[in-house]
C-alpha positions in Angstrom: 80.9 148.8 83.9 84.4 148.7 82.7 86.3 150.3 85.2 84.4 147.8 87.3 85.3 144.8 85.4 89.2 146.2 85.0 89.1 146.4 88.8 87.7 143.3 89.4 90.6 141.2 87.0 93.0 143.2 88.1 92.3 142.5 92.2 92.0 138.8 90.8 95.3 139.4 89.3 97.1 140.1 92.3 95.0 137.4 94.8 96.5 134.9 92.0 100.0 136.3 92.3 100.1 137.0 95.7 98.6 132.9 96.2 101.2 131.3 94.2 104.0 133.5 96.0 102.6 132.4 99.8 102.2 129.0 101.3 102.5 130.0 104.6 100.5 126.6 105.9 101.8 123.2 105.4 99.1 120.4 105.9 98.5 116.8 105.8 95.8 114.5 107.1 95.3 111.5 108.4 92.7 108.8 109.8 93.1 107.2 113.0 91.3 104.7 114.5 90.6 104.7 118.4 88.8 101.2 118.3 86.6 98.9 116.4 83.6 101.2 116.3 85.4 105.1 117.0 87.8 106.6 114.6 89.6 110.8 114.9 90.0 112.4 111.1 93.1 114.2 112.2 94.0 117.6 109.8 97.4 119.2 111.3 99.1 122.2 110.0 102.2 123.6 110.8 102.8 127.6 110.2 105.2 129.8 108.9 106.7 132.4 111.3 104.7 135.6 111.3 101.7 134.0 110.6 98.9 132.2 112.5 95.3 129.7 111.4 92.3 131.0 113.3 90.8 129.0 115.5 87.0 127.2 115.5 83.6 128.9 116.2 84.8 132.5 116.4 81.3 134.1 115.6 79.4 135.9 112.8 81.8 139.2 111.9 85.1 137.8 112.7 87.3 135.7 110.2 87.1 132.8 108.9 86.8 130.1 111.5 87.9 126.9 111.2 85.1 124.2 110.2 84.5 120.7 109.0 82.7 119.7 105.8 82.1 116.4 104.4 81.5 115.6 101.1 80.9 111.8 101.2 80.7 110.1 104.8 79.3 106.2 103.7 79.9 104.1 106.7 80.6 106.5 109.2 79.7 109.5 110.8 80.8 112.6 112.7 80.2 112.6 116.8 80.3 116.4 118.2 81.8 119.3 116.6 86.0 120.3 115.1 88.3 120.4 118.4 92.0 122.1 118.0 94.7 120.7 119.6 97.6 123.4 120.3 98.7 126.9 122.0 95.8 128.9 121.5 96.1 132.6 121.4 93.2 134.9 122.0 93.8 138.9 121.2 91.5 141.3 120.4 91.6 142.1 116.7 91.6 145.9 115.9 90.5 145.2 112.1 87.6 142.6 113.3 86.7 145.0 116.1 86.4 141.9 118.3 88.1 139.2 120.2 90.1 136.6 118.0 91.6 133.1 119.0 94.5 131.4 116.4 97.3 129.2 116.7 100.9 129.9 115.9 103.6 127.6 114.8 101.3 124.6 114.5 97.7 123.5 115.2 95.8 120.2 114.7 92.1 120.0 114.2 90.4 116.8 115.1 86.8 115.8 114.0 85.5 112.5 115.7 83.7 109.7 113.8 81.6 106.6 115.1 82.0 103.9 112.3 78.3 102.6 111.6 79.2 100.0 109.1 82.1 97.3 108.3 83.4 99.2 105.2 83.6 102.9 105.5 84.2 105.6 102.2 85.3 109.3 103.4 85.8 112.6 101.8 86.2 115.3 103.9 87.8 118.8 104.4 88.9 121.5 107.4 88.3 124.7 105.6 90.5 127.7 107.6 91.8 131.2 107.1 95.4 132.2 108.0 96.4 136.1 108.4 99.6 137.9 109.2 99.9 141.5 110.1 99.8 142.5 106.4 97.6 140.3 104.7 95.1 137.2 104.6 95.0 134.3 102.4 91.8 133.4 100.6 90.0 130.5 102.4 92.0 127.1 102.0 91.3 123.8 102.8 92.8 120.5 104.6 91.6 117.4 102.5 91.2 114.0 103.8 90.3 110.9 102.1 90.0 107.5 103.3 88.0 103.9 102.6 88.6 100.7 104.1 87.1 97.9 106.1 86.8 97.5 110.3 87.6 94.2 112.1 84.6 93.8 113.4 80.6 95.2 113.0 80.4 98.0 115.8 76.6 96.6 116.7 77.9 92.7 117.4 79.6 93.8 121.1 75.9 95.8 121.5 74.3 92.4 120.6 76.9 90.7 123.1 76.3 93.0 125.8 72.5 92.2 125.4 72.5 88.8 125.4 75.1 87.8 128.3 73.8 87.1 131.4 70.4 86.2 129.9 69.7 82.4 130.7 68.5 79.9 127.8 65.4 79.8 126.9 64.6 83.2 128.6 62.0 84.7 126.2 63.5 88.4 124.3 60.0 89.7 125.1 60.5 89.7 129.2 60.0 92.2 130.8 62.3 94.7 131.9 63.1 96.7 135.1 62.8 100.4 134.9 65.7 100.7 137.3 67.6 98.7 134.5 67.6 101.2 131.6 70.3 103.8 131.4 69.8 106.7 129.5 73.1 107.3 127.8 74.6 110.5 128.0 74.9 113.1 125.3 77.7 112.9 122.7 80.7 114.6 123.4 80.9 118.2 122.4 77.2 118.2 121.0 76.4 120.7 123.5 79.2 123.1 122.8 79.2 126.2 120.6 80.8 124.5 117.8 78.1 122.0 116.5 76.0 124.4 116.2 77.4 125.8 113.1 78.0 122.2 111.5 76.2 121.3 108.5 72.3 119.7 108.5 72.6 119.1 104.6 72.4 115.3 105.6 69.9 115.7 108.2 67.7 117.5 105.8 67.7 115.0 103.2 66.9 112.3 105.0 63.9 113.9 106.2 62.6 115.0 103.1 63.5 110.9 101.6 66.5 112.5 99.9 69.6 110.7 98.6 72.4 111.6 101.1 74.7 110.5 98.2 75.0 113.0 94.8 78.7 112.2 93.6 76.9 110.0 90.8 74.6 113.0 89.4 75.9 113.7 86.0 77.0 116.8 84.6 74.6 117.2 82.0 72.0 116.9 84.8 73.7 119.5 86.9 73.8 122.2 83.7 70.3 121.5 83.4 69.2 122.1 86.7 71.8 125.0 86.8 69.7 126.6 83.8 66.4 126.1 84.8 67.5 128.1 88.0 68.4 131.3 85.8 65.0 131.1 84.4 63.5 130.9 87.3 65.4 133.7 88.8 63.7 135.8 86.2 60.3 135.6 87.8 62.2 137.2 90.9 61.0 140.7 91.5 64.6 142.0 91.3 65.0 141.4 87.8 62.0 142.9 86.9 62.5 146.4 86.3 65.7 145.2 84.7 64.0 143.5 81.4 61.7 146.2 80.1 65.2 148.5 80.7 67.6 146.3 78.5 65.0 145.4 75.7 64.0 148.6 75.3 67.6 149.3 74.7 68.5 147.3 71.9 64.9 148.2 69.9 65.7 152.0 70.7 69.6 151.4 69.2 68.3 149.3 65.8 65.4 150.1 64.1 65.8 146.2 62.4 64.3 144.1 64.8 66.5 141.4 63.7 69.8 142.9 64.3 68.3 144.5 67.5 67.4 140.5 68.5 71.1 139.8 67.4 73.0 142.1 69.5 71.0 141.4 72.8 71.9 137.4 72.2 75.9 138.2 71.7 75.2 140.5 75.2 73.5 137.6 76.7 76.2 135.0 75.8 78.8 137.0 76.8 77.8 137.9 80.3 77.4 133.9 80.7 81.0 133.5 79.1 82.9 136.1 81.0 81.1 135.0 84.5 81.5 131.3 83.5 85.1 131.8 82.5 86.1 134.1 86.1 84.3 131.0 88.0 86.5 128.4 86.4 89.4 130.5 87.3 88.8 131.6 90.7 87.6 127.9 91.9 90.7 126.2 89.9 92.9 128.5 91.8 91.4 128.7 95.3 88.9 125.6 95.6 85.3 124.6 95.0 84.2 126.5 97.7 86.1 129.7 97.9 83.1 131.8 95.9 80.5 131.0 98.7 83.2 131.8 101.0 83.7 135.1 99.2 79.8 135.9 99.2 79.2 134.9 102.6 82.7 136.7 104.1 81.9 138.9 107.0 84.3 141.5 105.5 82.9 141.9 102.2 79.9 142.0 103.8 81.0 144.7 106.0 82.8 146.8 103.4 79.3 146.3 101.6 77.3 147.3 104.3 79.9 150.4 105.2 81.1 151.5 101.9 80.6 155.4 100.9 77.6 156.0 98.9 80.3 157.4 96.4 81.9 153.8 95.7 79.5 152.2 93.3 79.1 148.5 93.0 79.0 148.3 89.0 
């Protein structure tokens, strides 16, 4: 357990060092507006030479792909999936064992929005990975925020378009033509490989009645719904066979029940402190999400899946 641990700081060592010595990617972001009722969230990058940002909806087992995530999207939302704009490059990646697509030199990812209401409130982010032919950078981020008003209500030139042409006193319940209706098209890009892989968090809160909104949960509410999760995951059959093991050996190491009691509650608390303690650091340094990122990589996964029996994981 502590070789393990020494391995684990010291790797966390180096990704620290080896982050504040790179910045290969220089980004900004901006908001654009097209018209009264469309809008482009606009993240650009431009790279350093040598390395290159991977482009969008490479695949499971590939890197990291570059994708859109909103945190807060209150008047607005998001039409079709991320589209780059630049000179994509697609090569076939010896170390991925597949084919790759990425952008050299600079790359700008663009995420259409249809505004829904006269004030709009946005937090967003383009989370990407960038490589060179030595080494990758942990997942990084494009932020963008933005709030302001419209000119006008998107649904008054809907309501103008319905009314003109319709002569006074013509009652709203007439009946219409069937040759009349248009069925309008599908969004743009809703059909391409890319919004498929575009969070439903929204989606499924509003079908289960949900708040879509959760910036004004307080902390205290978070910790407590964060413990109650560790409790519950002890009802999990995984940590089962683990209880018996570890209270049977602090009663087996003290004969005083009390001191045996003692010593398991300093264990306890420091496995929270030490694993609370390398969260803070690894998301102050690298980002709120870069530990989901790190569970769900498909190269950890991989090494997981592929490391010798030999290699143990504690």
């Amino acid at each position: 357990m502590k070789k393990a641990l020494t391995t684990f700081i010291l790797l966390l060592a180096v990704m620290t060092v080896a982050a504040q010595m790179q910045d290969p990617v220089h980004v900004r972001s901006e908001l654009k507006k097209i018209s009264d009722s469309e809008g482009e969230l606009l993240f650009s990058a431009t790279i350093d030479p040598g390395w290159h940002v991977y482009s969008t909806g490479l695949g499971d087992g590939g890197p990291i792909s570059a994708s859109f995530h909103a945190d807060k999207m209150e008047g607005a939302k998001a039409v079709g999936g991320l589209k780059a704009r630049g000179k994509e490059q697609k090569v076939f990646d010896k170390m991925f064992d597949m084919e790759v697509r990425y952008f050299e030199g600079s790359v700008t990812f663009v995420q259409k929005i249809q505004f829904t209401q006269p004030k709009y409130d946005i937090k967003c982010y383009v989370e990407y990975g960038a490589c060179n032919d030595q080494m990758c950078m942990p997942p990084s981020t494009i932020d963008l925020a933005a709030s302001g008003t419209i000119d006008k209500k998107p649904e008054a030139k809907a309501e103008e378009t319905k009314t003109e042409g319709v002569a006074p006193g013509t009652p709203d319940t007439a009946p219409v033509s069937s040759d009349s209706i248009t069925v309008p098209e599908p969004a743009e890009g809703l059909t391409s490989s890319d919004s498929l892989w575009q969070p439903v968090i929204g989606e499924l809160q509003a079908l289960n009645g949900e708040a879509s909104d959760t910036t004004n949960i307080a902390l205290w509410m978070i910790f407590l719904e964060g413990l109650l999760g560790g409790f519950l995951a002890l009802f999990t059959p995984c940590v089962w066979p683990i209880i018996p093991m570890t209270v049977s050996f602090f009663l087996k190491r003290n004969k005083e029940r009390s001191k045996a009691i003692r010593e398991a509650t300093v264990y306890g608390l420091s496995i929270v402190v030490i694993y609370v303690l390398l969260g803070l650091a690894v998301t102050l340094l690298f980002g709120a999400s870069a530990l989901n990122a790190l569970a769900t990589n498909a190269v950890c996964c991989w090494w997981y899946l592929q490391r010798p029996s030999s290699v143990p994981l504690n």
